[in-house]
N, CA, C and O of each residue as an XYZ file, in Angstrom:
656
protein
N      52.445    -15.697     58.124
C      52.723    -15.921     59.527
C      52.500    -17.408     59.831
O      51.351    -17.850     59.859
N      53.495    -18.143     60.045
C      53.110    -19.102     60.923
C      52.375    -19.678     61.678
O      51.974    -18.873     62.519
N      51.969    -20.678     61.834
C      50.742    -21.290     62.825
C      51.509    -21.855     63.788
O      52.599    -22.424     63.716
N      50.650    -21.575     64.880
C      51.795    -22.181     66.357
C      50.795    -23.156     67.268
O      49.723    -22.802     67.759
N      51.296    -24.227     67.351
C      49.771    -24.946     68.335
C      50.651    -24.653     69.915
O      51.808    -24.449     70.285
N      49.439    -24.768     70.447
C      49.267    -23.847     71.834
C      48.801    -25.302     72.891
O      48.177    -26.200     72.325
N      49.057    -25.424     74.052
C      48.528    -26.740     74.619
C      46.943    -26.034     75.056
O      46.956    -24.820     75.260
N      46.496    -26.280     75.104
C      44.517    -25.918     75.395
C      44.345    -27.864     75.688
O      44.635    -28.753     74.888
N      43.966    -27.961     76.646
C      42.998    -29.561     76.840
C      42.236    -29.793     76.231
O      41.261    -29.043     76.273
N      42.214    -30.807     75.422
C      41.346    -30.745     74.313
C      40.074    -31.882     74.956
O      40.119    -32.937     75.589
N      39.096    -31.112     74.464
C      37.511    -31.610     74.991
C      36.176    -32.309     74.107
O      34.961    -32.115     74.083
N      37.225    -33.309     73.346
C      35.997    -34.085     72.189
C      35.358    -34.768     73.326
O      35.727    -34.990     74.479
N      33.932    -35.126     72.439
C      32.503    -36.378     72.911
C      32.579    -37.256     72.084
O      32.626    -37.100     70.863
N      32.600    -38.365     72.747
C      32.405    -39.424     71.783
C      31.224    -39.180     70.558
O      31.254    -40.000     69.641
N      30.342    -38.261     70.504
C      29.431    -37.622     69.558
C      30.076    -37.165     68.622
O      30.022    -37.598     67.471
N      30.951    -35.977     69.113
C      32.063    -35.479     67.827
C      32.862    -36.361     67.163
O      33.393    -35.894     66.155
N      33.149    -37.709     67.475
C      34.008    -38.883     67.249
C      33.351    -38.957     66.626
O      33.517    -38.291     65.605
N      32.060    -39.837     66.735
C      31.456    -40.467     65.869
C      30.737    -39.611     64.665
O      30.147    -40.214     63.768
N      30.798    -38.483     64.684
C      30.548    -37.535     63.684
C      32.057    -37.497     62.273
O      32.055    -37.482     61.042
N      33.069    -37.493     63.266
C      34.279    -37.251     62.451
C      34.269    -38.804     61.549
O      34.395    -38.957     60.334
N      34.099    -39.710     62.476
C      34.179    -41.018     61.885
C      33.419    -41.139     60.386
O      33.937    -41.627     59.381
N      32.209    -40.634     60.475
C      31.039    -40.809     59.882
C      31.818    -39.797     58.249
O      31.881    -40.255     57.109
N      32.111    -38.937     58.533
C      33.021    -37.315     57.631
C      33.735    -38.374     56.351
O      33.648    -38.456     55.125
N      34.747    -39.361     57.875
C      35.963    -39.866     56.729
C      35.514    -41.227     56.169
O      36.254    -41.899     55.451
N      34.132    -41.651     56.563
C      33.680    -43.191     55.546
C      32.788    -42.410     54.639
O      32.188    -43.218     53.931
N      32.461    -41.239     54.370
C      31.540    -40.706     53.424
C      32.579    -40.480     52.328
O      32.153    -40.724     51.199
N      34.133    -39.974     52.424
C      34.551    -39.456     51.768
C      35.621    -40.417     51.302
O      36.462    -40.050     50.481
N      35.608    -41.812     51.878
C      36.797    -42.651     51.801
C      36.421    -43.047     50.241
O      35.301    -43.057     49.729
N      37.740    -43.383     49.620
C      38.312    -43.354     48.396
C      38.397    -42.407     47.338
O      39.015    -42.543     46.282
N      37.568    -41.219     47.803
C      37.330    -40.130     46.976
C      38.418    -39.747     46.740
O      39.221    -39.965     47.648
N      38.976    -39.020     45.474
C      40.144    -38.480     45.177
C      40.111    -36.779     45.738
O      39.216    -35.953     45.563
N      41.462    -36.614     46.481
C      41.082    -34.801     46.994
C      40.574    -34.964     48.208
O      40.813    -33.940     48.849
N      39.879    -35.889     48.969
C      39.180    -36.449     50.048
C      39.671    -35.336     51.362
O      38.979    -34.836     52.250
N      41.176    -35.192     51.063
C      41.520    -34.739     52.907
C      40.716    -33.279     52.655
O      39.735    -33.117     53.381
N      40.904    -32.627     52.080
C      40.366    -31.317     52.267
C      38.974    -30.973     53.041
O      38.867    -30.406     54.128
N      37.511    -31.662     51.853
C      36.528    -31.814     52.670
C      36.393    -32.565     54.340
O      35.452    -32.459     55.126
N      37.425    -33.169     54.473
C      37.628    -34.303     55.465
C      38.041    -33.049     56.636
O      37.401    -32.738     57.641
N      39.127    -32.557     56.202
C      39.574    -30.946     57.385
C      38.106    -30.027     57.613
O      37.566    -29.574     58.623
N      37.830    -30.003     56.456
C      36.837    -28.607     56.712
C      35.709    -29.159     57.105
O      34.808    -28.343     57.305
N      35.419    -30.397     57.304
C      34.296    -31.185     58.105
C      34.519    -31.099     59.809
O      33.842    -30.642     60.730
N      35.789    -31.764     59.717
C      36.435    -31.840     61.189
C      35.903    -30.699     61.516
O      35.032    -30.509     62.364
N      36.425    -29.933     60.844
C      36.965    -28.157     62.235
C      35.738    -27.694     62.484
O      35.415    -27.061     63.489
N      34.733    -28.130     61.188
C      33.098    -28.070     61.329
C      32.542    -28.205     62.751
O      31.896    -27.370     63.383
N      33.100    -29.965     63.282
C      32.600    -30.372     64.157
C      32.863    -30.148     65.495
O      32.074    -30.163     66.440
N      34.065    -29.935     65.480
C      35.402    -29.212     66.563
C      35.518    -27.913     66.473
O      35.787    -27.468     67.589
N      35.437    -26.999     65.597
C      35.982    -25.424     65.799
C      37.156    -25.420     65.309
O      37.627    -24.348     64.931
N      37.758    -26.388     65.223
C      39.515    -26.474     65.026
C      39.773    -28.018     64.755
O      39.091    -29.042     64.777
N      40.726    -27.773     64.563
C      42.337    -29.580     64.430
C      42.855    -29.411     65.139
O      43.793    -28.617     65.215
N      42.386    -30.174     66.006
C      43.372    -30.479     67.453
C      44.277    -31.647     66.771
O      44.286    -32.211     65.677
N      44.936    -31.714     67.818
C      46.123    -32.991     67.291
C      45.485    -34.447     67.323
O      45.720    -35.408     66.591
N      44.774    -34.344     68.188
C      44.108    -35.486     68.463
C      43.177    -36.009     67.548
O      42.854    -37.196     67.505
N      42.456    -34.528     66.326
C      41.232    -35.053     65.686
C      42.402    -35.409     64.173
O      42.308    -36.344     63.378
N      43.219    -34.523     64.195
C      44.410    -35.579     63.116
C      44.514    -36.796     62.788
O      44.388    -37.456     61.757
N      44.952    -37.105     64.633
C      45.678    -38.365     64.473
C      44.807    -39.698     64.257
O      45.427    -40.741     64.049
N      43.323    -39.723     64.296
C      42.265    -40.430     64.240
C      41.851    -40.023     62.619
O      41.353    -41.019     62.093
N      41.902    -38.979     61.771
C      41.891    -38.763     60.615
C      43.272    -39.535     60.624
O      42.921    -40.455     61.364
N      44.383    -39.770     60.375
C      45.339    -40.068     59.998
C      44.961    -42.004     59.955
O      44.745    -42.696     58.961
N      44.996    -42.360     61.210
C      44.815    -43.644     61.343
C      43.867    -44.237     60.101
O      44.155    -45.105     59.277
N      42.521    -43.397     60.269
C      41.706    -43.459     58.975
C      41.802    -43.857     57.909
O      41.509    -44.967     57.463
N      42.486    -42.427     57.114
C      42.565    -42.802     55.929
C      44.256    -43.571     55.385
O      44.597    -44.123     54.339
N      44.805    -43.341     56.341
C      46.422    -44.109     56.095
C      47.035    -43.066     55.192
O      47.812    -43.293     54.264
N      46.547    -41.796     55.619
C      47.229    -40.399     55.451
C      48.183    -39.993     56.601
O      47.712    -39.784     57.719
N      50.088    -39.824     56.257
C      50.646    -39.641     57.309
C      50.345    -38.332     58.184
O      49.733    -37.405     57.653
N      50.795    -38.236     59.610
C      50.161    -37.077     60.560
C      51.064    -35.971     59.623
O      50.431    -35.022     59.160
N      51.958    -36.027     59.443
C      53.172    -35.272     58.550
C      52.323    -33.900     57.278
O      52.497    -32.699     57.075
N      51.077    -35.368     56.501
C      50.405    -34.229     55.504
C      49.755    -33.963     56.138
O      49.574    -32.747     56.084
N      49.032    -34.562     57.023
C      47.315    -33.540     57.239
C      48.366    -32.578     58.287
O      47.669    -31.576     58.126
N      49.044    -32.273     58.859
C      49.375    -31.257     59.411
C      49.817    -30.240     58.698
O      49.513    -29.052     58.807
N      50.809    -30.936     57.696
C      50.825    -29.746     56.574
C      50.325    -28.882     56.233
O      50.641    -27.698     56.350
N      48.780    -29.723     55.380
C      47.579    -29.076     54.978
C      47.244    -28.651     55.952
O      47.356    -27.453     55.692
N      46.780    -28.712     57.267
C      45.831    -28.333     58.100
C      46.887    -26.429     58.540
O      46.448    -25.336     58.896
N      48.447    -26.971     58.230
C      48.880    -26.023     59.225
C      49.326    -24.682     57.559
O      49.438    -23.534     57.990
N      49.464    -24.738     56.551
C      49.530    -24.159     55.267
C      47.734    -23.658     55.007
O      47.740    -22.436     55.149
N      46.816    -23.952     54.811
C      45.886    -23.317     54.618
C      45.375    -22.538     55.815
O      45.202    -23.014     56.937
N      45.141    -21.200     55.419
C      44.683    -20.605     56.343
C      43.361    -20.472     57.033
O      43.110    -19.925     58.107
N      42.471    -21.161     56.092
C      41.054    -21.745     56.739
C      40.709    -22.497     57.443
O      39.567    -22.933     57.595
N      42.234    -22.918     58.304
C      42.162    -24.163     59.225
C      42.564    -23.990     60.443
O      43.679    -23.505     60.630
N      41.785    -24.331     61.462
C      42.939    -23.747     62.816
C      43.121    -24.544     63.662
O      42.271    -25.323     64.093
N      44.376    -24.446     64.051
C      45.218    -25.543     65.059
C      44.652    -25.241     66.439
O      44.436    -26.184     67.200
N      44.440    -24.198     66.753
C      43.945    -24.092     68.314
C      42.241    -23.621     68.568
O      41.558    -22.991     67.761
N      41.819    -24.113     69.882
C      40.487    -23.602     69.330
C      40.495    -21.882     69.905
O      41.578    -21.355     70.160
N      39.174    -21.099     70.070
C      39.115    -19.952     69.741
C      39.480    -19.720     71.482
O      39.296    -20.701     72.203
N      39.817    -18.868     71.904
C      39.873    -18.656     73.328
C      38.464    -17.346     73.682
O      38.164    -16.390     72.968
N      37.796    -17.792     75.098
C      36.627    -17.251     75.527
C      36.526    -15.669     74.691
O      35.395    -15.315     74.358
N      37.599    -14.826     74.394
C      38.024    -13.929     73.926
C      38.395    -14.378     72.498
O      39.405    -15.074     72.402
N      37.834    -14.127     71.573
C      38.802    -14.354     70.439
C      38.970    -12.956     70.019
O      38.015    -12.212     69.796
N      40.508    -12.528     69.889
C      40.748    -11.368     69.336
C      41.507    -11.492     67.900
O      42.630    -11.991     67.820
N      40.911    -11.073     66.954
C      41.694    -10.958     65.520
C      41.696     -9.359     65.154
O      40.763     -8.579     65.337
N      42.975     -9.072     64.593
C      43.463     -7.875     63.877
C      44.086     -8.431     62.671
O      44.707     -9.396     62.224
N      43.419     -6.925     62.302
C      43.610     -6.740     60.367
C      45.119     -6.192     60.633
O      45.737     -5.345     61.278
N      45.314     -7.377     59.590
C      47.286     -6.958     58.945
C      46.868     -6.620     57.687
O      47.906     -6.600     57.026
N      46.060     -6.376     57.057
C      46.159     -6.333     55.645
C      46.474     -4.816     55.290
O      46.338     -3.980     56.184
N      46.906     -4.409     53.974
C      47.644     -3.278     53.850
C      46.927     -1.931     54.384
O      47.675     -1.203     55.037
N      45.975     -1.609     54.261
C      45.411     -0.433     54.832
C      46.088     -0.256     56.626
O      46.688      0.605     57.270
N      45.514     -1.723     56.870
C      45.310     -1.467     58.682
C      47.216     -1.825     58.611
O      47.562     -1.628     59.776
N      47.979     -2.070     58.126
C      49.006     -2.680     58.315
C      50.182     -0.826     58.433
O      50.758     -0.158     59.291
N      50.012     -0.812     57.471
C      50.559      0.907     56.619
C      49.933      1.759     57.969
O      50.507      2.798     58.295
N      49.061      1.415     58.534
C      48.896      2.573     59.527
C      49.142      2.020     61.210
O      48.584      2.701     62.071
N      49.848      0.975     61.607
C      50.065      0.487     62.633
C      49.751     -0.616     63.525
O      49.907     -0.898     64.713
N      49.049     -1.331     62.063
C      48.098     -2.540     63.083
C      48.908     -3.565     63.628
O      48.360     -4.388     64.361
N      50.721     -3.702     63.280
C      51.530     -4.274     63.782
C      52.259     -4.291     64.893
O      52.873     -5.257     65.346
N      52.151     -2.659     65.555
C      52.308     -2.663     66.521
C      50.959     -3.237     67.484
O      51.288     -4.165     68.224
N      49.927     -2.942     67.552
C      48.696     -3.057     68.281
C      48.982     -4.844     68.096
O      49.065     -5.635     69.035
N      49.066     -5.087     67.039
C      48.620     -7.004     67.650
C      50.185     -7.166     68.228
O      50.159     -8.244     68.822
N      51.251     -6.727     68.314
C      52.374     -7.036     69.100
C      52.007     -6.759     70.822
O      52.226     -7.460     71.810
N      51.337     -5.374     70.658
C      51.315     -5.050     72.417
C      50.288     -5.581     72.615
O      50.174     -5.363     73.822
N      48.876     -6.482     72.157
C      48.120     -7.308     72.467
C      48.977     -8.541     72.783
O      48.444     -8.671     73.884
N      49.502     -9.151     72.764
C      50.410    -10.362     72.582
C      51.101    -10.038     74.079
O      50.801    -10.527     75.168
N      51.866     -9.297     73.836
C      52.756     -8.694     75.324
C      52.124     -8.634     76.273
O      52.516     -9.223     77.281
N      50.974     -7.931     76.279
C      50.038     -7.419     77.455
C      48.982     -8.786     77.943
O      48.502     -8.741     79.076
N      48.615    -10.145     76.904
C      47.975    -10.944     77.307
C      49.463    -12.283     77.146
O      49.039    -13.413     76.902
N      50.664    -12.192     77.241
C      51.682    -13.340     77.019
C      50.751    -14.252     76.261
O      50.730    -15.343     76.832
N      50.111    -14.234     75.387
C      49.428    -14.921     73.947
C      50.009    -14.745     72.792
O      49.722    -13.745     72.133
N      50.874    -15.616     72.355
C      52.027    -15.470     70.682
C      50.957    -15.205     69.771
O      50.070    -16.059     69.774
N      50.813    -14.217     68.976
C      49.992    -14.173     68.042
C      49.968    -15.685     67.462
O      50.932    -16.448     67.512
N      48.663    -15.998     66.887
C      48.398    -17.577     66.339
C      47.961    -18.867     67.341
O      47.937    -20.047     66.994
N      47.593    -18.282     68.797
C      48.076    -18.944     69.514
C      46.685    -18.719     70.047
O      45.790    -18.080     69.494
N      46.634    -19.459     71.427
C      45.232    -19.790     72.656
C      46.246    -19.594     74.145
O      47.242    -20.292     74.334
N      45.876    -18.752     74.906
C      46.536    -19.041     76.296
C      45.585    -19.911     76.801
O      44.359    -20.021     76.848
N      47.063    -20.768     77.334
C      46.720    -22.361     78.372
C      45.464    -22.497     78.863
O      44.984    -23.628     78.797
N      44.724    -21.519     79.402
C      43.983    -21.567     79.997
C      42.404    -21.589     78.995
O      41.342    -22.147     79.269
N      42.714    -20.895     77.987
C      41.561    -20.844     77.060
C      40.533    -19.560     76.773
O      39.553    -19.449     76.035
N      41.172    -18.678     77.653
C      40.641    -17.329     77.833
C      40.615    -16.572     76.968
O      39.634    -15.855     76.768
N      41.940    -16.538     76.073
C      42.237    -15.134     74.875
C      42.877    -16.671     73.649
O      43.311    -17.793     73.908
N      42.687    -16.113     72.663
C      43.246    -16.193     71.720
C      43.272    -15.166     70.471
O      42.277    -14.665     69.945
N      44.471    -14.982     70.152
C      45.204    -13.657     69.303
C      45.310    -14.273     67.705
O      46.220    -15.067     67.467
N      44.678    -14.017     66.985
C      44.919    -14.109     65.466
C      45.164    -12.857     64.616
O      44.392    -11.907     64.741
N      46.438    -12.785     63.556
C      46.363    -11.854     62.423
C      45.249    -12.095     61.839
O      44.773    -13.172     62.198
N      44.631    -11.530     61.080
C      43.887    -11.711     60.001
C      44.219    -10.830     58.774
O      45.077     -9.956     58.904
N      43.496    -11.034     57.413
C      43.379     -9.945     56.599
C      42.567     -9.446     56.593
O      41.911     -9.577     57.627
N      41.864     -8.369     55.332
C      40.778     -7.349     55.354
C      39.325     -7.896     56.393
O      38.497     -8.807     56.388
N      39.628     -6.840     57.114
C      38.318     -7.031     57.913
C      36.392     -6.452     57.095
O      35.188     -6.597     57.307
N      37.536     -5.661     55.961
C      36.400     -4.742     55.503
C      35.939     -3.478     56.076
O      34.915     -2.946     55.648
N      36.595     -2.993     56.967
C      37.103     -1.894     57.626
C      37.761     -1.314     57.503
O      38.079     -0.793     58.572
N      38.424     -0.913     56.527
C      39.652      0.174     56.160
C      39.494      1.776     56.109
O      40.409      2.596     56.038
N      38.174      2.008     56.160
C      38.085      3.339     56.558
C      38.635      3.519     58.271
O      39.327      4.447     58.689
N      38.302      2.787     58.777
C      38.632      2.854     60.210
C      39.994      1.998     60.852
O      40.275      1.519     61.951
N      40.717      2.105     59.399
C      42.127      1.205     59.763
C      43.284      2.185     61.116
O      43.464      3.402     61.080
N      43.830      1.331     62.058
C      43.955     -0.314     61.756
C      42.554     -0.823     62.711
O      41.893     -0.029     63.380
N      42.327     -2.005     62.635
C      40.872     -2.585     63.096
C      41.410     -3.626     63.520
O      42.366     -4.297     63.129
N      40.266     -3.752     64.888
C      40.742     -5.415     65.776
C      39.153     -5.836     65.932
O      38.275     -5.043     65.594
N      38.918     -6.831     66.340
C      37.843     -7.251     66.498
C      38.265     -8.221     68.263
O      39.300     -8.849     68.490
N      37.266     -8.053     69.069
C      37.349     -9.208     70.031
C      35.548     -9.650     70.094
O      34.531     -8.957     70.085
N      35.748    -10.888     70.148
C      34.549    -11.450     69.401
C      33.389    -10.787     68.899
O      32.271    -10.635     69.392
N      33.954    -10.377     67.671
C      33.348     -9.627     66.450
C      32.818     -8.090     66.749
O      32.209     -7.347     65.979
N      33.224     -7.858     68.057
C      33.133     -6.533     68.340
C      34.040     -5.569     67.745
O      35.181     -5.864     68.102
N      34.033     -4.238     66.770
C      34.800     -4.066     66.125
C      35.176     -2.503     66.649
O      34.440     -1.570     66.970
N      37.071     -2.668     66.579
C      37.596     -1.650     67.405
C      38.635     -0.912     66.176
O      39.637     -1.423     65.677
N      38.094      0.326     65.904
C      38.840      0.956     64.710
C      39.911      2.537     65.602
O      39.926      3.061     66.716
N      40.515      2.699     64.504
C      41.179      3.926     64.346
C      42.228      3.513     65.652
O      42.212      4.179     66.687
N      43.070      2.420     65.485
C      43.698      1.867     67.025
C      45.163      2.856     67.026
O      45.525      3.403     65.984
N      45.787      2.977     68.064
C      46.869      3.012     68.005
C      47.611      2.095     69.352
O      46.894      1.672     70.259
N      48.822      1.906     69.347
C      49.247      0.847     70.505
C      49.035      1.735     72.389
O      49.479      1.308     73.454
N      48.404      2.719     72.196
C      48.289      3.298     73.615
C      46.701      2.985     74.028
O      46.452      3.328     75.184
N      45.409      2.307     73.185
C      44.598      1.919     73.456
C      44.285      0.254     73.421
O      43.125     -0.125     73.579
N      45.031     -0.410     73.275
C      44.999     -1.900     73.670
C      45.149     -1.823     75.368
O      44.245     -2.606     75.656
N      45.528     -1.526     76.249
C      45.383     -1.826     77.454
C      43.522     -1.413     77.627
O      42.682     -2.235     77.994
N      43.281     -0.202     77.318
C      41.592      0.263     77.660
C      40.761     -0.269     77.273
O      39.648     -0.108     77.773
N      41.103     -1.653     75.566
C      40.448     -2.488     75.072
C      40.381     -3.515     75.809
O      39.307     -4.027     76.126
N      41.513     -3.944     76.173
C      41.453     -5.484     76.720
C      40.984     -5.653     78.759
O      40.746     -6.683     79.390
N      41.005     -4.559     79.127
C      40.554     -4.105     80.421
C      39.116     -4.926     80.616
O      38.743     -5.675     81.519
N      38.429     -4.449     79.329
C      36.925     -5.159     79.107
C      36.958     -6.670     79.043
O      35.875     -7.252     78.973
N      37.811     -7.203     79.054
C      38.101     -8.625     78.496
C      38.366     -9.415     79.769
O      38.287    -10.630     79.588
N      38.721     -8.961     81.267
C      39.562    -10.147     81.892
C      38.934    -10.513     82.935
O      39.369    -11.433     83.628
């Protein structure tokens, strides 16, 4: 699935700056460098905003082109940050084979949040995931780490009721 960046206002401190700063002179000339350099960032941020890129980019004289690449191809990286709600559902084959595709579709519909995504406001954000480790109780959603099994798409409205 695709990664989709979402507009959310993005809210660095010059603290987190100077933290990120600090990430990419520890790691400058190292060979392999961007990787630890991402998974530091999102450390410090929660996520890769565009903004903590483009100051990694300036950096190391890495174009915005790769670190978005990388940032937007590995799945340990996330473009948006988490919304007050973070809701993730298991796609992986258990929860998938028994309907978990419909449930993160009518989550999506019912909050206008594109799966992969943060609504504008910062309230919900909708992620696939894989194995939750829950497959006895497939399909499984989690909204911040609260865990919601045996779903079908006629109980996402009674889930997300709790949420708004």
């Amino acid at each position: 699935m695709k990664k989709k960046l979402t507009t959310v206002e993005f809210h660095g401190t010059p603290e987190q700056e100077a933290a990120l700063r600090a990430v990419i002179k520890k790691h400058a000339g190292e060979k392999g460098a961007m990787m630890p350099i991402l998974q530091e960032a999102q450390g410090i941020y929660g996520y890769l905003p565009i903004e903590v890129q483009r100051i990694i980019s300036l950096e190391t004289g890495v174009s915005m082109e790769e670190i978005f690449g990388i940032a937007s191809f590995y799945s340990q990286f996330k473009l948006n940050p988490d919304g007050k709600y973070a809701i993730a559902v298991c796609l992986g084959t258990a929860c998938y084979v028994k309907g978990s595709g419909e449930v993160i579709e009518e989550i999506s519909k019912q909050l206008n949040v594109p799966v992969g995504s943060t609504s504008s406001d910062g309230k919900y954000s909708v992620e696939a995931t894989r194995c939750l480790g829950a497959c006895g109780l497939a399909p499984v959603m989690t909204v911040n780490g609260e865990v919601y099994g045996s779903l079908k798409k006629s109980d996402v409205a009674t889930i997300l009721a709790k949420y708004v």
